[in-house]
MOPAC internal coordinates of N, CA, C and O (Angstrom, degrees):
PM7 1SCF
backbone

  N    0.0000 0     0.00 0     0.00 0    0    0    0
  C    1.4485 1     0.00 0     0.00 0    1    0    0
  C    1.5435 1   107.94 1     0.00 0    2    1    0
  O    1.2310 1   118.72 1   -61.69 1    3    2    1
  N    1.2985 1   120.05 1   118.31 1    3    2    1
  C    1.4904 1   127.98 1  -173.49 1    5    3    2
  C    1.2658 1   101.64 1  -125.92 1    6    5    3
  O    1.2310 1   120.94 1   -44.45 1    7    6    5
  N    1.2293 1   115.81 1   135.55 1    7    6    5
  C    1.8008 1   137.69 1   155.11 1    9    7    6
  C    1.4330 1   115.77 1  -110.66 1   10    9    7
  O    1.2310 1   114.53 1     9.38 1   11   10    9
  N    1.0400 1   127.98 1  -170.62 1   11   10    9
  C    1.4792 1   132.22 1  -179.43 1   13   11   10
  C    1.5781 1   111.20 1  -171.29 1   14   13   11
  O    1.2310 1   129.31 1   -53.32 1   15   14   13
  N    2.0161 1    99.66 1   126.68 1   15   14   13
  C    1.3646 1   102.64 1   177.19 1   17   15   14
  C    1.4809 1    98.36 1  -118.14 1   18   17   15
  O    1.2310 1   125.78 1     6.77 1   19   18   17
  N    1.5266 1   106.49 1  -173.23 1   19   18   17
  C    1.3006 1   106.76 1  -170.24 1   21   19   18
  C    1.9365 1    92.44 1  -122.61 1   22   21   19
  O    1.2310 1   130.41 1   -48.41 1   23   22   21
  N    1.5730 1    97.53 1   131.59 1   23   22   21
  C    0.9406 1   119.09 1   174.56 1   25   23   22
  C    1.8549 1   122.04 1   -51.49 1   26   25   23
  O    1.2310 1   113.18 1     6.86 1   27   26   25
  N    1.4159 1   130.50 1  -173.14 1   27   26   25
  C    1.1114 1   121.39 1   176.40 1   29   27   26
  C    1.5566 1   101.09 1   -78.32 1   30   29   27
  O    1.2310 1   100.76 1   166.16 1   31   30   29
  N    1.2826 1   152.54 1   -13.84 1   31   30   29
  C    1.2436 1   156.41 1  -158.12 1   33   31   30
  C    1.5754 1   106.92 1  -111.36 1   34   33   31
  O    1.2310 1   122.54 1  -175.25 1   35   34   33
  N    1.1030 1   112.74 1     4.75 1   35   34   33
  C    1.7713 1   129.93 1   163.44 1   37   35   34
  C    1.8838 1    90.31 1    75.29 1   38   37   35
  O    1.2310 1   115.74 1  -151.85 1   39   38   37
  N    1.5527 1   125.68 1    28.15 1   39   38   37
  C    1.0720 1   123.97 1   173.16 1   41   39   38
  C    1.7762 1   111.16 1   -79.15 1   42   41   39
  O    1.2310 1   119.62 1   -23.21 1   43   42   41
  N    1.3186 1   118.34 1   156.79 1   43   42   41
  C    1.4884 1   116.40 1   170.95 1   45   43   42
  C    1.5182 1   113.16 1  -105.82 1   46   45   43
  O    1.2310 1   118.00 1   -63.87 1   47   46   45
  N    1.0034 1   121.42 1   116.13 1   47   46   45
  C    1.8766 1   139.39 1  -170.67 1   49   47   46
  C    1.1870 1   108.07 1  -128.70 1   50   49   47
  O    1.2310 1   126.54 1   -56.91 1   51   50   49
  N    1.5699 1   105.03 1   123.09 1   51   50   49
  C    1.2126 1   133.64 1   166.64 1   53   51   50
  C    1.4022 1   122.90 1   -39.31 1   54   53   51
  O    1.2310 1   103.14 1   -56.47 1   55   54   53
  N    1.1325 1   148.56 1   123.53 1   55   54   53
  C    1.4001 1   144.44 1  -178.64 1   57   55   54
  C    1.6542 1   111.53 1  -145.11 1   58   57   55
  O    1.2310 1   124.03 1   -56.20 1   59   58   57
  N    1.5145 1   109.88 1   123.80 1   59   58   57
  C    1.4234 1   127.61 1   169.66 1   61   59   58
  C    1.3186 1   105.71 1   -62.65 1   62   61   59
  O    1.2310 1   123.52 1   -35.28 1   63   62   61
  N    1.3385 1   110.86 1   144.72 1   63   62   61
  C    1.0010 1   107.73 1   175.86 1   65   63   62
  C    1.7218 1    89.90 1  -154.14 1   66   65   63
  O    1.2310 1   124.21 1   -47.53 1   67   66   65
  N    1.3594 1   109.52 1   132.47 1   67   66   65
  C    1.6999 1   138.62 1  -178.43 1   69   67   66
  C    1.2491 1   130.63 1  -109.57 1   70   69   67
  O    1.2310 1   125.50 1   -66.58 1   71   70   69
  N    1.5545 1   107.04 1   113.42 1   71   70   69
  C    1.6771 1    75.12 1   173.39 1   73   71   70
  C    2.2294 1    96.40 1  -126.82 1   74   73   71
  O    1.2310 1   137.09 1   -58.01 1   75   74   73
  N    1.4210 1    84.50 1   121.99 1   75   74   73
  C    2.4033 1    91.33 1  -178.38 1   77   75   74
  C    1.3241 1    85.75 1  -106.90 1   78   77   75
  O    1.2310 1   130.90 1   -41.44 1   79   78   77
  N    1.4812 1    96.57 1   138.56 1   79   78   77
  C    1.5174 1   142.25 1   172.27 1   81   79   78
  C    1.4524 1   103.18 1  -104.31 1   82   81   79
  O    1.2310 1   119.27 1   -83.76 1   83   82   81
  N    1.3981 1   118.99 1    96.24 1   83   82   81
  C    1.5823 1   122.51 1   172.04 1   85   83   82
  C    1.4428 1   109.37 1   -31.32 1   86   85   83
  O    1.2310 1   112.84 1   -24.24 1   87   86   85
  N    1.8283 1   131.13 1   155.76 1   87   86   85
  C    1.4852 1   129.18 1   164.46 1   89   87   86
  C    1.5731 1    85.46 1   -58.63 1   90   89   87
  O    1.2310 1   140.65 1   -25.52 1   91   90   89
  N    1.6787 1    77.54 1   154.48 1   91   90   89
  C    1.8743 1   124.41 1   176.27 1   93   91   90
  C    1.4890 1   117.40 1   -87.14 1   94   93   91
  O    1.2310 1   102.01 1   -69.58 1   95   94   93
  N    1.3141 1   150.47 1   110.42 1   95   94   93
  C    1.3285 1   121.67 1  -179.65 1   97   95   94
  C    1.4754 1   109.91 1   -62.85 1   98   97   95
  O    1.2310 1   118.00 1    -5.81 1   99   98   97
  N    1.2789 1   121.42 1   174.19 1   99   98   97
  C    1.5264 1   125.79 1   175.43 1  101   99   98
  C    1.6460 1    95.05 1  -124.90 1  102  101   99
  O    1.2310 1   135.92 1   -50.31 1  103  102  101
  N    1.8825 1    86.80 1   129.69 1  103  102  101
  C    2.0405 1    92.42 1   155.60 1  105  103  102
  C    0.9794 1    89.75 1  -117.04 1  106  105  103
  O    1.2310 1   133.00 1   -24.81 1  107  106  105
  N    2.1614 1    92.49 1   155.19 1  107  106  105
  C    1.2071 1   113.00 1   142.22 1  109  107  106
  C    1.4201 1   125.69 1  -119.94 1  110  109  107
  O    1.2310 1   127.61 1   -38.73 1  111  110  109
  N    1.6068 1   102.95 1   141.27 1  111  110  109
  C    1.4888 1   113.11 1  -155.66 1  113  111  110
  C    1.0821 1   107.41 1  -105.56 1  114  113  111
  O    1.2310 1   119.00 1   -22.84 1  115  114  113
  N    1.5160 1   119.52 1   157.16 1  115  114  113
  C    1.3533 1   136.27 1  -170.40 1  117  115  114
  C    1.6869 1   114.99 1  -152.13 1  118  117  115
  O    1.2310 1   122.92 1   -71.11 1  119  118  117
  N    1.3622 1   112.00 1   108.89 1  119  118  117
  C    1.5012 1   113.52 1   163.51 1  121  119  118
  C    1.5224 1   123.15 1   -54.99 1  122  121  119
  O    1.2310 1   110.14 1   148.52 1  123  122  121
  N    1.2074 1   136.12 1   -31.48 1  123  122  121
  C    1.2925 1   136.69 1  -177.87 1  125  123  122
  C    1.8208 1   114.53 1  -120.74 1  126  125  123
  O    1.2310 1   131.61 1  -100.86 1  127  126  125
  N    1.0776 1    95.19 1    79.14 1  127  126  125
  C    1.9058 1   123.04 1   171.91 1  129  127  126
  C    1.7490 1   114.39 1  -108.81 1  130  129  127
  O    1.2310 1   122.58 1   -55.14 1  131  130  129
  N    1.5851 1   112.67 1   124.86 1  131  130  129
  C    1.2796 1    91.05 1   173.84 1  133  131  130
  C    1.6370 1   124.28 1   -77.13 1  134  133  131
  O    1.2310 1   115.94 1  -172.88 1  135  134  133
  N    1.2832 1   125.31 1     7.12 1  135  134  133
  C    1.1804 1   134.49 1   177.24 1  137  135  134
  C    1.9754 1   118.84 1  -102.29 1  138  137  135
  O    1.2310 1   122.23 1   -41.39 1  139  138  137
  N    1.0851 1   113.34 1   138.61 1  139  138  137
  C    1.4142 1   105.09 1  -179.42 1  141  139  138
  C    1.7009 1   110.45 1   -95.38 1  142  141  139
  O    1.2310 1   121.70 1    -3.78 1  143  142  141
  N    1.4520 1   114.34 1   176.22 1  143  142  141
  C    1.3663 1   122.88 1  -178.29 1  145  143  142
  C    1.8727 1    97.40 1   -71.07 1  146  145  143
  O    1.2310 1   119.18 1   129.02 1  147  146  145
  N    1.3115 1   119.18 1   -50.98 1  147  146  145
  C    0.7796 1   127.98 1  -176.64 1  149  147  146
  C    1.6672 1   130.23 1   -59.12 1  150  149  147
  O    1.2310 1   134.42 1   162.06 1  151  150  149
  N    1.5900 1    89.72 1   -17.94 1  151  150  149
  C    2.1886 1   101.10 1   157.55 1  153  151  150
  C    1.2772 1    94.82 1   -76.35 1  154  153  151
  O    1.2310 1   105.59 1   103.40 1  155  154  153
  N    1.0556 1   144.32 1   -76.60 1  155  154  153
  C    1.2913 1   162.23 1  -156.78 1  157  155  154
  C    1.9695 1   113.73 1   -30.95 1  158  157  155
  O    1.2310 1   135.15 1   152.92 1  159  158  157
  N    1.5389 1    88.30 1   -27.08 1  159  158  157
  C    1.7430 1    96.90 1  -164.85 1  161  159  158
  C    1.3941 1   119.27 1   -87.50 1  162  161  159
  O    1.2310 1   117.96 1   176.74 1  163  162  161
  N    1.5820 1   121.49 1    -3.26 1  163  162  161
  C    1.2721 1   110.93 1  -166.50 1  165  163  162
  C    1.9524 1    80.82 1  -101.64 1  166  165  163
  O    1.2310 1   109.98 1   162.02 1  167  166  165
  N    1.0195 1   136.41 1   -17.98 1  167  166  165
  C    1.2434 1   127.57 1   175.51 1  169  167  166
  C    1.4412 1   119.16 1   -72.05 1  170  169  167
  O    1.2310 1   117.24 1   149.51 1  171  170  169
  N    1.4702 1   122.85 1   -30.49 1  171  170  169
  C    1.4160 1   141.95 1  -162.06 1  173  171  170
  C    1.8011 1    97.66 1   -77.70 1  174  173  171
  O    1.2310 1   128.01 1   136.34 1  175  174  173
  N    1.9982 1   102.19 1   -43.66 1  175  174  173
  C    1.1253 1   109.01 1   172.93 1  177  175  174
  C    1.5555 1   132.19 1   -39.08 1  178  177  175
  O    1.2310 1   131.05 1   130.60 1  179  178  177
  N    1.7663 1    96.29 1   -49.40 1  179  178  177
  C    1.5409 1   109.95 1  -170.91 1  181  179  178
  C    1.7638 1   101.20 1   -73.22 1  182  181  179
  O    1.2310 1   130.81 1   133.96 1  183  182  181
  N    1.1836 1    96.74 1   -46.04 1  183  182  181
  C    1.6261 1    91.71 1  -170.50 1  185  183  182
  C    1.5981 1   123.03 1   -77.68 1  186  185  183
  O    1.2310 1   122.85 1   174.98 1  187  186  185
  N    1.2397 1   112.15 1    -5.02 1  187  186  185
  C    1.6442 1   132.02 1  -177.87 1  189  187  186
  C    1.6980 1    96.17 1   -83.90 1  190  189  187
  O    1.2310 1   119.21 1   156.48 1  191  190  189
  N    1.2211 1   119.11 1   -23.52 1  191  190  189
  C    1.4113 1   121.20 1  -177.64 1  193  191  190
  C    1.9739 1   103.24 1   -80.54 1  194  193  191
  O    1.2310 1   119.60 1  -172.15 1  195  194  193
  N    1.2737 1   118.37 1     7.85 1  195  194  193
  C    1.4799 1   115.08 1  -172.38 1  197  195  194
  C    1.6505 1   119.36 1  -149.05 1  198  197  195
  O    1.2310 1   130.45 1   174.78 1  199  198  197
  N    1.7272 1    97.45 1    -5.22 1  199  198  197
  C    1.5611 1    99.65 1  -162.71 1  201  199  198
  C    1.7454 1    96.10 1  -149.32 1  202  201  199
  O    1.2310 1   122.63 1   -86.92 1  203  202  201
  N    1.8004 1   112.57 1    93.08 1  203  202  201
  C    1.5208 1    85.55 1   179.76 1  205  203  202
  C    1.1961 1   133.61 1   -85.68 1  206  205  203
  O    1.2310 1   122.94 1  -144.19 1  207  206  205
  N    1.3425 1   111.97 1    35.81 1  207  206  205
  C    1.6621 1   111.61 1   155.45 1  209  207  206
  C    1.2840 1   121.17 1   -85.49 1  210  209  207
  O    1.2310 1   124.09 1   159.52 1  211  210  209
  N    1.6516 1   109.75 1   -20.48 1  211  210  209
  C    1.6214 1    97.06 1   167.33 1  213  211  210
  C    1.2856 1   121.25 1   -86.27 1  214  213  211
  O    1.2310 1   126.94 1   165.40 1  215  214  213
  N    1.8323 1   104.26 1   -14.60 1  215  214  213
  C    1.3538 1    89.35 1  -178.71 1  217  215  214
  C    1.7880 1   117.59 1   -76.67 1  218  217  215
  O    1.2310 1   121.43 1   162.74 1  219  218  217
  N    1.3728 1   114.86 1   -17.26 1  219  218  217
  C    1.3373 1   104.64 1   160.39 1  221  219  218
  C    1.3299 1   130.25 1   -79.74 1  222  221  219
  O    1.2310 1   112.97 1   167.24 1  223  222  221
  N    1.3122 1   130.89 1   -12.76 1  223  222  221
  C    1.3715 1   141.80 1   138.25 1  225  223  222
  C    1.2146 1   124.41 1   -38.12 1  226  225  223
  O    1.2310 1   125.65 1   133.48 1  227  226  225
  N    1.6957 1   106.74 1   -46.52 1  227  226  225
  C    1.7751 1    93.14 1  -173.59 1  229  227  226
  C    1.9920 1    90.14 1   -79.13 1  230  229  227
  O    1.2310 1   105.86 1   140.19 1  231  230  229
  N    1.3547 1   143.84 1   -39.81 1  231  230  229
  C    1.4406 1   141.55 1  -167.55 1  233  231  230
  C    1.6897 1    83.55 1   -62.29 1  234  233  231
  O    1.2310 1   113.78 1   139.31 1  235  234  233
  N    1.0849 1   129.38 1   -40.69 1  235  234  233
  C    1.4905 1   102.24 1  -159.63 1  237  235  234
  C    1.7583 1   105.84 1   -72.12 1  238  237  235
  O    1.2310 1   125.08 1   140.05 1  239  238  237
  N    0.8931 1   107.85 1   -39.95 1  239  238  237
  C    1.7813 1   120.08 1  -174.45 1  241  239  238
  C    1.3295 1   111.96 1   -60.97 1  242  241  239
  O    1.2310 1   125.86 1   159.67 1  243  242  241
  N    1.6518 1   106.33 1   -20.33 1  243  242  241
  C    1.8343 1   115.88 1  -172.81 1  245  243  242
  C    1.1642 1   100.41 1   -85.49 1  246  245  243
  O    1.2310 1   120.84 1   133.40 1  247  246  245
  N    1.4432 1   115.99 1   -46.60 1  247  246  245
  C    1.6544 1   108.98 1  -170.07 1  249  247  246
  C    1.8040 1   123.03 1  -147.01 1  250  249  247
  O    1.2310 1   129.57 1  -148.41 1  251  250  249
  N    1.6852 1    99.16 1    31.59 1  251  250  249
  C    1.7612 1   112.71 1   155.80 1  253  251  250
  C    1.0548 1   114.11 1  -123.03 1  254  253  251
  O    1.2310 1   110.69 1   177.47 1  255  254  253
  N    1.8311 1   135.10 1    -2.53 1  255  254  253
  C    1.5684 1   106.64 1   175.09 1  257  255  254
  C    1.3536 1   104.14 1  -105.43 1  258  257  255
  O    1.2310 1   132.31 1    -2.36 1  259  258  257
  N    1.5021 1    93.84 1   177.64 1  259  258  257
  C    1.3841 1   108.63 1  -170.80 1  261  259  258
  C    1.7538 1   120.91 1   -73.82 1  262  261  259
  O    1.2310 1   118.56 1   -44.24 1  263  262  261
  N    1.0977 1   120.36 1   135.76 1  263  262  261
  C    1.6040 1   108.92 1   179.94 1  265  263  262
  C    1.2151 1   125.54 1   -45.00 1  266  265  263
  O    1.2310 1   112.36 1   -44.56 1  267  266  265
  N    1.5746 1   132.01 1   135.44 1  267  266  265
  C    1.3110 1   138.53 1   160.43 1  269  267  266
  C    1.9390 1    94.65 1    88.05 1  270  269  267
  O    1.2310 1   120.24 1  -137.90 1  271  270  269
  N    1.7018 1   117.15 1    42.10 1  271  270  269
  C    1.4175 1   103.30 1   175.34 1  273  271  270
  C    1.7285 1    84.07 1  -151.48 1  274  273  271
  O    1.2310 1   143.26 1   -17.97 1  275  274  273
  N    1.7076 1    72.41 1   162.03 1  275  274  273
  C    1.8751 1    84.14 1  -171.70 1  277  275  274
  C    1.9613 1    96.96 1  -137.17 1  278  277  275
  O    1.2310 1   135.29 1   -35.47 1  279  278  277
  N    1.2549 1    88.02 1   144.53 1  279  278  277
  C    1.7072 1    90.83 1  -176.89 1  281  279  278
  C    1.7851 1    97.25 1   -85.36 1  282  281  279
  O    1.2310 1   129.40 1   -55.88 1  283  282  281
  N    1.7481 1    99.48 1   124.12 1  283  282  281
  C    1.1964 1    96.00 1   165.18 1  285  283  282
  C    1.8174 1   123.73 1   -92.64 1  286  285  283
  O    1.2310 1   126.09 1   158.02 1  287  286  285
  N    1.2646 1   105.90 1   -21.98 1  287  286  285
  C    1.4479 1   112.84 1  -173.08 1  289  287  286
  C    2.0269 1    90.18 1  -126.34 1  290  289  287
  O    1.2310 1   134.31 1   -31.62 1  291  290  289
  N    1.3182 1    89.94 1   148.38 1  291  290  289
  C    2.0668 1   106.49 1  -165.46 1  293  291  290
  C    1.7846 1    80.05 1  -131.45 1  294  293  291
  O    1.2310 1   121.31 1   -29.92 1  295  294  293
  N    1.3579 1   115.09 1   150.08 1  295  294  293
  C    1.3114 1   134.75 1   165.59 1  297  295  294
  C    1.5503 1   114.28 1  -146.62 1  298  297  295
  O    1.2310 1   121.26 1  -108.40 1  299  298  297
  N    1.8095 1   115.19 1    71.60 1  299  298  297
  C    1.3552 1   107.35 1   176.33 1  301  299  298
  C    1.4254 1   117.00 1   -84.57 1  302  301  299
  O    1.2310 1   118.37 1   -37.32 1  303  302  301
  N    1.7543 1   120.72 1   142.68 1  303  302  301
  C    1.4138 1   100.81 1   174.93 1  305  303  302
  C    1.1192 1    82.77 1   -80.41 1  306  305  303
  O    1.2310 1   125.67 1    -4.77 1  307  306  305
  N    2.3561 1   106.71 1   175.23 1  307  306  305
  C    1.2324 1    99.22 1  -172.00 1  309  307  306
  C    2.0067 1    71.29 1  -131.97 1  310  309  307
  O    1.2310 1   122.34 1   152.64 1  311  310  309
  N    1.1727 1   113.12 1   -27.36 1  311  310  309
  C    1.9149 1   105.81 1   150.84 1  313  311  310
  C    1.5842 1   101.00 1  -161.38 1  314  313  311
  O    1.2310 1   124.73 1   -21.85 1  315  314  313
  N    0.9716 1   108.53 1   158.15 1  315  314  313
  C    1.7718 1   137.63 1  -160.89 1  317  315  314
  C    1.8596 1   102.36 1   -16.10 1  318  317  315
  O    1.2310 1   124.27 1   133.94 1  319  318  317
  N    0.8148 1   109.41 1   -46.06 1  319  318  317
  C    1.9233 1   110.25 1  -165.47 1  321  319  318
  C    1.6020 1    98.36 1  -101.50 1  322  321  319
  O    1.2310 1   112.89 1   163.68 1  323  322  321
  N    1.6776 1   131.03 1   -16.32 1  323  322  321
  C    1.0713 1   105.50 1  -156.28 1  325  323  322
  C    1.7696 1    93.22 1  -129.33 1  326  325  323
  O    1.2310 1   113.80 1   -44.04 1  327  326  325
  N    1.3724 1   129.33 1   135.96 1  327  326  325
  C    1.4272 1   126.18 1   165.74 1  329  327  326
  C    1.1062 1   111.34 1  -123.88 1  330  329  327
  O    1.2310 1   121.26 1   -31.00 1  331  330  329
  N    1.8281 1   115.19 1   149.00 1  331  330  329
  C    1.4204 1   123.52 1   157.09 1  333  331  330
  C    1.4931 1   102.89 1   -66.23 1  334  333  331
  O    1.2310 1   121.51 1   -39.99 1  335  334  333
  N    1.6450 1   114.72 1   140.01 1  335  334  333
  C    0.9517 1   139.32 1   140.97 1  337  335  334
  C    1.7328 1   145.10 1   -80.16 1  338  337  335
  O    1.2310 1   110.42 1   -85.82 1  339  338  337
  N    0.9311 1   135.60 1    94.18 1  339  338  337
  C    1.5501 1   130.06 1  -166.58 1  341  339  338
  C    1.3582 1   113.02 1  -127.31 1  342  341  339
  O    1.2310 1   121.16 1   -63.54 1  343  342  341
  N    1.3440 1   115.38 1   116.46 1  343  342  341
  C    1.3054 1   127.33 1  -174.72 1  345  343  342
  C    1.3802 1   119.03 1  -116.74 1  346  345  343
  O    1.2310 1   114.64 1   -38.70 1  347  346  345
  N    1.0717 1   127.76 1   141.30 1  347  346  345
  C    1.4739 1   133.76 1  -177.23 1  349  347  346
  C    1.4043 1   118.99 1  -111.30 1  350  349  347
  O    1.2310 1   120.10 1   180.00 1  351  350  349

């Protein structure tokens, strides 16, 4: 994706311009878990205070999944080649 401004010399120069979207974690969800999202949160709490991938993990679980489902398997990257895994 290229635009072009003009330099101080009233020249026209090419300029990149980017826009990267960090990796996404992936859930997988499940309607029938004997545990709820809502056990799950006072732990997400402690550790969201030290690691901000959980802390966007625990906001995503509060207010993007669907009612009455619980993530059994979590896939955060933690950088490009390497992800936490957490399975339930």
């Amino acid at each position: 994706n290229f635009r072009k401004v003009s330099n101080e010399f009233g020249e026209w120069i090419p300029i990149e311009s980017e826009y990267k979207k960090g990796p996404r974690p992936n859930m997988w969800l499940s309607p029938h878990f004997p545990i709820q999202t809502e056990e799950l949160l006072p732990l997400l709490d402690i550790l969201a205070n030290k690691v901000k991938a959980i802390h966007r993990l625990r906001d995503r679980l509060t207010t993007k999944l669907p009612p009455g489902t619980f993530p059994v398997k979590v896939a955060i990257p933690v950088v490009p080649t390497i992800r936490v895994l957490v399975i339930f």
